[in-house]
C-alpha positions as CSV (number, residue, x, y, z in Angstrom):
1,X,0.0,0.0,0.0
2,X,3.5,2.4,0.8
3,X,4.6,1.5,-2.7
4,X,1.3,2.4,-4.1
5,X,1.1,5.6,-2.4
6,X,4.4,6.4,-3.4
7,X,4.1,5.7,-7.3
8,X,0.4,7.9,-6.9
9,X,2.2,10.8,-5.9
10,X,5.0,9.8,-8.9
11,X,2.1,10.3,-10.9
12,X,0.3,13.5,-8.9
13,X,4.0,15.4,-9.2
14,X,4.6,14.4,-13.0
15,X,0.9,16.0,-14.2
16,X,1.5,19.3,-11.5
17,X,4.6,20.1,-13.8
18,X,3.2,19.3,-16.8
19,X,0.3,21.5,-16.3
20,X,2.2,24.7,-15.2
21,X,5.0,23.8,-18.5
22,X,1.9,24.3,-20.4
23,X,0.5,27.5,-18.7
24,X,4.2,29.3,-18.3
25,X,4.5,27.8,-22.1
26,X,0.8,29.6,-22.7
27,X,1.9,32.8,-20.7
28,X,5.3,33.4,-22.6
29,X,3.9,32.6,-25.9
30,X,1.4,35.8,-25.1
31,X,3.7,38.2,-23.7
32,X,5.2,37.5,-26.9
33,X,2.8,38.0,-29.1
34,X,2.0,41.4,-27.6
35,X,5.6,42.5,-28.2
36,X,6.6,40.8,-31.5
37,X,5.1,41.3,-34.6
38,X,6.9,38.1,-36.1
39,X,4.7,36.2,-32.9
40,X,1.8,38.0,-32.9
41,X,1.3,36.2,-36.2
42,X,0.4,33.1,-34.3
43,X,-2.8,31.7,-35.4
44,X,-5.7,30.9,-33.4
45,X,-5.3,26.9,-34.1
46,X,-2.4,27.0,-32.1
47,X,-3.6,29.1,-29.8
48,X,-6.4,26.7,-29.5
49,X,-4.3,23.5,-29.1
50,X,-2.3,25.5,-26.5
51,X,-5.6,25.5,-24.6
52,X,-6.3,22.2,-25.3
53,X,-3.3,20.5,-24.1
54,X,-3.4,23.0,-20.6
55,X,-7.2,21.9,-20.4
56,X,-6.8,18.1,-20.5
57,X,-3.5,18.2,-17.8
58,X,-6.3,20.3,-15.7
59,X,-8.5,17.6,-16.4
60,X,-6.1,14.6,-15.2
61,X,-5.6,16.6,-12.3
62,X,-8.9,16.9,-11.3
63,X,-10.1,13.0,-12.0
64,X,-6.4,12.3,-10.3
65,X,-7.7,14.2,-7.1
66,X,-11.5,12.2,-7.4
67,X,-10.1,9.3,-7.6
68,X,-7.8,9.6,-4.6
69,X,-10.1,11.4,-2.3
70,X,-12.6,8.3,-2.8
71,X,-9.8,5.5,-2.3
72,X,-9.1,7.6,1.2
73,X,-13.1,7.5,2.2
74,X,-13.1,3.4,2.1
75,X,-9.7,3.2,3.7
């Protein structure tokens, strides 16, 4: 049950950093944009899928957290 704990909180940590990777990736990408006028150019597809990807690491996140708060209620 130690080891299991352990490798859950591998897992917790590993989708923490890739979430705020994406959102400091999101943020710079913006103060970019407003400064540059080669990066302002991005278009709204990637802006989209920038989105996407920092929605479904919020996502894992949140269904990570469900499902560990219900393991701990039948412990």
């Amino acid at each position: 049950m130690k080891e299991q704990r352990s490798e859950d909180g591998k897992e917790f940590l590993v989708l923490v950093i890739a979430v705020m990777h994406e959102l400091f990736s999101y943020m710079e990408i913006s103060q970019w944009a407003r400064g540059s006028t080669v990066l302002s150019t991005m278009n709204e597809a990637e802006k989209h899928l920038a989105s996407k990807h920092i929605y479904a690491y919020l996502l894992q996140l949140f269904q990570y957290g469900s499902r560990h708060s219900i393991r701990a209620t039948h412990m």
